[in-house]
VMD Tcl script that builds the backbone (N, CA, C; Angstrom):
set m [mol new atoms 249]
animate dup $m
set s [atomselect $m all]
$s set {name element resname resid chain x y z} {
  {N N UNK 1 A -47.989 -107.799 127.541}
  {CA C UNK 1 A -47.830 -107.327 128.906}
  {C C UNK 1 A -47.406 -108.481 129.811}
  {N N UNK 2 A -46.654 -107.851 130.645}
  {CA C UNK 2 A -46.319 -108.958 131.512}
  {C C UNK 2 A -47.247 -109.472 132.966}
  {N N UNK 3 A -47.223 -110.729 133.310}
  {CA C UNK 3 A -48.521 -111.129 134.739}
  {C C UNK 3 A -47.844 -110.353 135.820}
  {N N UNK 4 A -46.643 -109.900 136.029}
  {CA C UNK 4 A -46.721 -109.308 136.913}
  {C C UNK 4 A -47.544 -107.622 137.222}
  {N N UNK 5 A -47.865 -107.960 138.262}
  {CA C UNK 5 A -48.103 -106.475 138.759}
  {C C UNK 5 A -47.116 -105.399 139.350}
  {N N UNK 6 A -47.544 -104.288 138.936}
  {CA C UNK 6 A -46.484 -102.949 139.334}
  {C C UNK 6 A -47.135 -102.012 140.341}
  {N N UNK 7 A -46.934 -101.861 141.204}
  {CA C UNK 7 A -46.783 -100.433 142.243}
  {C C UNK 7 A -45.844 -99.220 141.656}
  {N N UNK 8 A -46.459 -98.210 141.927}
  {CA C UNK 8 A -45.833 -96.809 142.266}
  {C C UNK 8 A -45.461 -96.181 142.814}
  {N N UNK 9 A -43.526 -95.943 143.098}
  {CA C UNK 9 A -43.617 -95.691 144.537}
  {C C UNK 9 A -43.647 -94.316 144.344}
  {N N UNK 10 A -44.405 -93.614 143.566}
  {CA C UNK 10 A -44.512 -91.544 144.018}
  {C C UNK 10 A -45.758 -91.595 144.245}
  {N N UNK 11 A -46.781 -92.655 143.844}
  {CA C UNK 11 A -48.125 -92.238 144.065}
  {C C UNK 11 A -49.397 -93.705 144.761}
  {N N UNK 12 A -48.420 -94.345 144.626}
  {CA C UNK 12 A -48.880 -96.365 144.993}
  {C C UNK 12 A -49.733 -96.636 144.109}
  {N N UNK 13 A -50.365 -95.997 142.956}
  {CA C UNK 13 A -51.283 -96.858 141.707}
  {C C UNK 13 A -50.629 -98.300 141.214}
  {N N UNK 14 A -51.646 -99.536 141.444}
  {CA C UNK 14 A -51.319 -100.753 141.682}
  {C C UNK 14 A -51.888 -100.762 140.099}
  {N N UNK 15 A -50.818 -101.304 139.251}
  {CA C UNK 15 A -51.527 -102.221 137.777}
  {C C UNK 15 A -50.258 -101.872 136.804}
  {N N UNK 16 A -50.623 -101.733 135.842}
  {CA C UNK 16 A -49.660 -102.058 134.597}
  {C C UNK 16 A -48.870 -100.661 134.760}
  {N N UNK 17 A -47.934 -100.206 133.675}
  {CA C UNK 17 A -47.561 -99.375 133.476}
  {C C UNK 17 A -47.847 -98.928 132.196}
  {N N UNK 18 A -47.885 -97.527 131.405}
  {CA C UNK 18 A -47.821 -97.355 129.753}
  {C C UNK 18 A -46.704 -97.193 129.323}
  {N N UNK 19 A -46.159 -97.062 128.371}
  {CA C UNK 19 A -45.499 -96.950 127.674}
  {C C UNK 19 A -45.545 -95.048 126.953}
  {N N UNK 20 A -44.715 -94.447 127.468}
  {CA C UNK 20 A -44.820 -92.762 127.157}
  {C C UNK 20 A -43.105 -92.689 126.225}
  {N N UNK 21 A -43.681 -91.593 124.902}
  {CA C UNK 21 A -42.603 -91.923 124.229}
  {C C UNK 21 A -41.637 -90.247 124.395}
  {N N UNK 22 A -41.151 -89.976 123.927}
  {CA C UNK 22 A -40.404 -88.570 124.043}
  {C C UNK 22 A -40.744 -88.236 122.878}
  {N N UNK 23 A -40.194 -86.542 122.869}
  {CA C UNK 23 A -40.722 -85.888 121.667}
  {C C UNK 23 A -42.312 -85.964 120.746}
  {N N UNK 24 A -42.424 -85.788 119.711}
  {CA C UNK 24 A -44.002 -85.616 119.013}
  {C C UNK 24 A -43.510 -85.983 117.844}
  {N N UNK 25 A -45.012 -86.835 117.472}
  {CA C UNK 25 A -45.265 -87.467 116.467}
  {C C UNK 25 A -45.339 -86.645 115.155}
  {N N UNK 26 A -45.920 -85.571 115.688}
  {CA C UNK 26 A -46.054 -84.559 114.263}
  {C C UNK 26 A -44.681 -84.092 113.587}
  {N N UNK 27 A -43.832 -83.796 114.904}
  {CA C UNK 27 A -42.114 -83.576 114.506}
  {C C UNK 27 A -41.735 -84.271 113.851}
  {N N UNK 28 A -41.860 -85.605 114.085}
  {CA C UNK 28 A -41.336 -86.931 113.425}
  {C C UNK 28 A -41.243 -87.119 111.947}
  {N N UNK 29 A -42.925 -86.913 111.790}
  {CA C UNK 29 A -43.459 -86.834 110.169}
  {C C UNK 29 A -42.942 -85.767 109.612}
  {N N UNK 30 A -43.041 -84.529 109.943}
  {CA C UNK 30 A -42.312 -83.458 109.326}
  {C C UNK 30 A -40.845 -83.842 109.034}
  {N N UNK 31 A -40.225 -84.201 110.103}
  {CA C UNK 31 A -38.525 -84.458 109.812}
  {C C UNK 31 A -38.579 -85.558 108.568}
  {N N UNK 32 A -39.472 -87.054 108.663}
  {CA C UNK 32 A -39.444 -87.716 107.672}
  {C C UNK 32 A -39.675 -87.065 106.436}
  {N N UNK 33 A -40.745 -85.960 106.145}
  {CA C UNK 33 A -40.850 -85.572 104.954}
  {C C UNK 33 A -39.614 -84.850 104.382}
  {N N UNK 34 A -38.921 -83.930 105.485}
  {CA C UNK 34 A -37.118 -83.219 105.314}
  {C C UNK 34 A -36.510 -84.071 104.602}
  {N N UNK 35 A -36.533 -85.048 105.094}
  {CA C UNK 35 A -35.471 -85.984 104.409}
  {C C UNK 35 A -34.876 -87.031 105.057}
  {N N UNK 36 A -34.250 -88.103 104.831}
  {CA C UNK 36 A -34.565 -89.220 105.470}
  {C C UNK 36 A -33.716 -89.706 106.657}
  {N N UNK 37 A -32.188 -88.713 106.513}
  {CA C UNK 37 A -31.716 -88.178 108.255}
  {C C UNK 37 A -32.067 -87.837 109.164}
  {N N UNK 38 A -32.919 -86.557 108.811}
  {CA C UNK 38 A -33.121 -86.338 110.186}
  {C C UNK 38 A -34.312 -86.731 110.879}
  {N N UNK 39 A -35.491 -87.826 109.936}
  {CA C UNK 39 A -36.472 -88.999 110.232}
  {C C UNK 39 A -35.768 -89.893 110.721}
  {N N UNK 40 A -34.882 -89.954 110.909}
  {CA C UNK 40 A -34.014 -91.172 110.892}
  {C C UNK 40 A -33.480 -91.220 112.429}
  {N N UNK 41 A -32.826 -90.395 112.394}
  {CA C UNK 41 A -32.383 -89.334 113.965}
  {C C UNK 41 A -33.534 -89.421 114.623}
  {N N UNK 42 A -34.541 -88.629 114.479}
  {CA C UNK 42 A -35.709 -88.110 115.409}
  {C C UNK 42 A -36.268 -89.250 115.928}
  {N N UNK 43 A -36.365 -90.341 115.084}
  {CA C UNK 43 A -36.812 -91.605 115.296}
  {C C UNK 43 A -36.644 -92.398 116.344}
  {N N UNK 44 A -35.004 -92.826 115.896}
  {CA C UNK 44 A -34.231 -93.357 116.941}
  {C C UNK 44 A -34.727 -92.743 118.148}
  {N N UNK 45 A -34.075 -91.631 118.213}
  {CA C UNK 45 A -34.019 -90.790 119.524}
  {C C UNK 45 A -35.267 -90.857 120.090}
  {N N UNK 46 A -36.566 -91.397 119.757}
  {CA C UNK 46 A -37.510 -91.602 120.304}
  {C C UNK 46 A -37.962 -92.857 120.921}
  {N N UNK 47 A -37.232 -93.449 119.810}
  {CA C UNK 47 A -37.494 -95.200 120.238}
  {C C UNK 47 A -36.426 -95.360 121.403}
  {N N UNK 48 A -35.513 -94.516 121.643}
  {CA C UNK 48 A -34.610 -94.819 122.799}
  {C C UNK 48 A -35.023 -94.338 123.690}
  {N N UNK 49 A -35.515 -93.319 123.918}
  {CA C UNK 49 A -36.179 -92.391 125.326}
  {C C UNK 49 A -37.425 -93.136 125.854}
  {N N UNK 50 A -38.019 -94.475 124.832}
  {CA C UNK 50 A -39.207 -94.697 125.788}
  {C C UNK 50 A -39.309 -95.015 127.156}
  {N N UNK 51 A -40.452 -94.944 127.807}
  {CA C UNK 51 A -39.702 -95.438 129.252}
  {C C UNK 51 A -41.477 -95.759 129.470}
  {N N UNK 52 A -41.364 -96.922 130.833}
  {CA C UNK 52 A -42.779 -97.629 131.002}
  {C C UNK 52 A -43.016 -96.001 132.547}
  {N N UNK 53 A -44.517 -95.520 132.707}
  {CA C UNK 53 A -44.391 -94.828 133.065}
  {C C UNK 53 A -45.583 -94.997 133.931}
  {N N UNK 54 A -46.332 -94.826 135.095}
  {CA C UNK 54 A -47.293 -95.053 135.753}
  {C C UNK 54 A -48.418 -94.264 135.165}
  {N N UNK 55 A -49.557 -94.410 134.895}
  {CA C UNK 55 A -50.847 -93.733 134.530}
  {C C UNK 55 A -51.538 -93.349 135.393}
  {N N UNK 56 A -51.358 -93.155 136.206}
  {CA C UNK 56 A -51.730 -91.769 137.191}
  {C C UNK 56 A -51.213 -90.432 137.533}
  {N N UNK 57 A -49.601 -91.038 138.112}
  {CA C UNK 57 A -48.580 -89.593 137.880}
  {C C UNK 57 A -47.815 -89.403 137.127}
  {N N UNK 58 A -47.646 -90.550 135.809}
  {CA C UNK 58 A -46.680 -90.280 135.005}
  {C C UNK 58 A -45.504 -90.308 135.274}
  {N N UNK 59 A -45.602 -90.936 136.166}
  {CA C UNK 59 A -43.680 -91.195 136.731}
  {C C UNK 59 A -42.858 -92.201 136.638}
  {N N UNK 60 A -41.873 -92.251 136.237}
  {CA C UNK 60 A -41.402 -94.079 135.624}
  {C C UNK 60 A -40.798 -94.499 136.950}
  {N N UNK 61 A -41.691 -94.161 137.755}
  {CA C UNK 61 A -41.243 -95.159 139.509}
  {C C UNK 61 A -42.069 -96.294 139.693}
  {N N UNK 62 A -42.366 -97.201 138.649}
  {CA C UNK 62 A -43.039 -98.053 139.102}
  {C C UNK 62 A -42.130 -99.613 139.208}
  {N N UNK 63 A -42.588 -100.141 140.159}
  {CA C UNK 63 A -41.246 -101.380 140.730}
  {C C UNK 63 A -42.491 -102.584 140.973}
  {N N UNK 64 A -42.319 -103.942 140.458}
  {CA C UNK 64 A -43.054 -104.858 140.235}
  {C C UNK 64 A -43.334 -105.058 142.379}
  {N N UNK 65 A -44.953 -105.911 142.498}
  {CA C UNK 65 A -45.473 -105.852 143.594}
  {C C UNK 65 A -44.770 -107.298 144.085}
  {N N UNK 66 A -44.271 -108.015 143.316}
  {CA C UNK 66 A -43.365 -109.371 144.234}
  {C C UNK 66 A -41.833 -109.008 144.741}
  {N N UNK 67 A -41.585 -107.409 144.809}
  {CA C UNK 67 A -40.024 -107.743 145.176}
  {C C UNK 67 A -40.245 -106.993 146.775}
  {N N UNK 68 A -39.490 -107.210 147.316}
  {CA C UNK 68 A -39.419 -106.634 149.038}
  {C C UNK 68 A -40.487 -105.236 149.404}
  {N N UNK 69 A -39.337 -104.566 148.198}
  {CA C UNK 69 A -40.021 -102.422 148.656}
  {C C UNK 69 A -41.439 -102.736 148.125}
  {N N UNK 70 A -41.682 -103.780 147.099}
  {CA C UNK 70 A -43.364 -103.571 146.289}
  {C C UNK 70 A -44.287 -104.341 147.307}
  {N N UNK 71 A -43.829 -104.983 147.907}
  {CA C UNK 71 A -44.564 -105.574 148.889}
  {C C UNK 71 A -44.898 -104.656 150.467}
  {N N UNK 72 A -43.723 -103.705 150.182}
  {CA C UNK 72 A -44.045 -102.763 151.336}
  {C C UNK 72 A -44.525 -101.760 150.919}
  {N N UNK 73 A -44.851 -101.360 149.831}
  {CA C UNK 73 A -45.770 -100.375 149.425}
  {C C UNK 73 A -47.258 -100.792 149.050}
  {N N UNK 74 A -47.036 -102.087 148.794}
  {CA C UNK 74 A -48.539 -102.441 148.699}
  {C C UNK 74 A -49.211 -102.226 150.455}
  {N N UNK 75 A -48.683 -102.935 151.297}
  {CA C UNK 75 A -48.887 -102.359 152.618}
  {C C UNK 75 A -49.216 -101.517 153.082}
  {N N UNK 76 A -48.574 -100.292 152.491}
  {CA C UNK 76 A -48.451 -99.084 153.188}
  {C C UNK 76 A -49.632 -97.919 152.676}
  {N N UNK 77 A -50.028 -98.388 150.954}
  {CA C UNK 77 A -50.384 -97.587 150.509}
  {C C UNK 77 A -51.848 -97.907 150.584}
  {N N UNK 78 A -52.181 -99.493 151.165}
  {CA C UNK 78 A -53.072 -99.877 150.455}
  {C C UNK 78 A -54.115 -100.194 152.182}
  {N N UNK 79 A -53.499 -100.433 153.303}
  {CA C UNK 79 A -53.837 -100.413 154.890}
  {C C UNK 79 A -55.040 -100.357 155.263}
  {N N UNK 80 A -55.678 -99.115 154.476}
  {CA C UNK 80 A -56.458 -98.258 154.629}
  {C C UNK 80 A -57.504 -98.612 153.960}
  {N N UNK 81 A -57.228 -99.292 153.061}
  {CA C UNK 81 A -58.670 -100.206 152.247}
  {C C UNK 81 A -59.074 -101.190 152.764}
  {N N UNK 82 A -58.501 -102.226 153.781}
  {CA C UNK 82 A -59.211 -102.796 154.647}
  {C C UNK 82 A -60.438 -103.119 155.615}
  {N N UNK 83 A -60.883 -104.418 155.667}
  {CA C UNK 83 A -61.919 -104.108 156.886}
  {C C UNK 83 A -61.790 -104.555 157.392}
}
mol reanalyze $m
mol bondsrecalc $m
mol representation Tube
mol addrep $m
């Protein structure tokens, strides 16, 4: 993982992101047992669709907290936790 921190800009959850993959694992194994194309295919096509995704809303809007907009969402989202 990387030291930076990530914001969310659909929901402002401040921390890492996960890693969410496309399609199902069970598909996968089944296609591998088919035969070794279309394991092969399904695969790929999964390892390409990953995308880092926020763990709260699941949305791959998350933008690291050192660049301009992450610094204004930490602001905006966060104001209110203050004392």
């Amino acid at each position: 993982m990387s030291d930076i921190t990530m914001v969310c800009t659909s929901c402002g959850f401040v921390g890492n992101p996960k890693n969410k993959t496309q399609g199902s694992f069970w598909v996968e194994i089944f296609l591998w047992i088919c035969g070794i194309l279309p394991g092969v295919l399904y695969s790929v096509w999964r390892w390409t669709t990953r995308k880092k995704v926020c763990p709260a809303c699941n949305n791959p809007t998350m933008i690291p907290t050192n660049t301009p907009r992450g610094i204004e969402l930490l602001k905006q989202h966060h104001k209110g936790n203050e004392k």
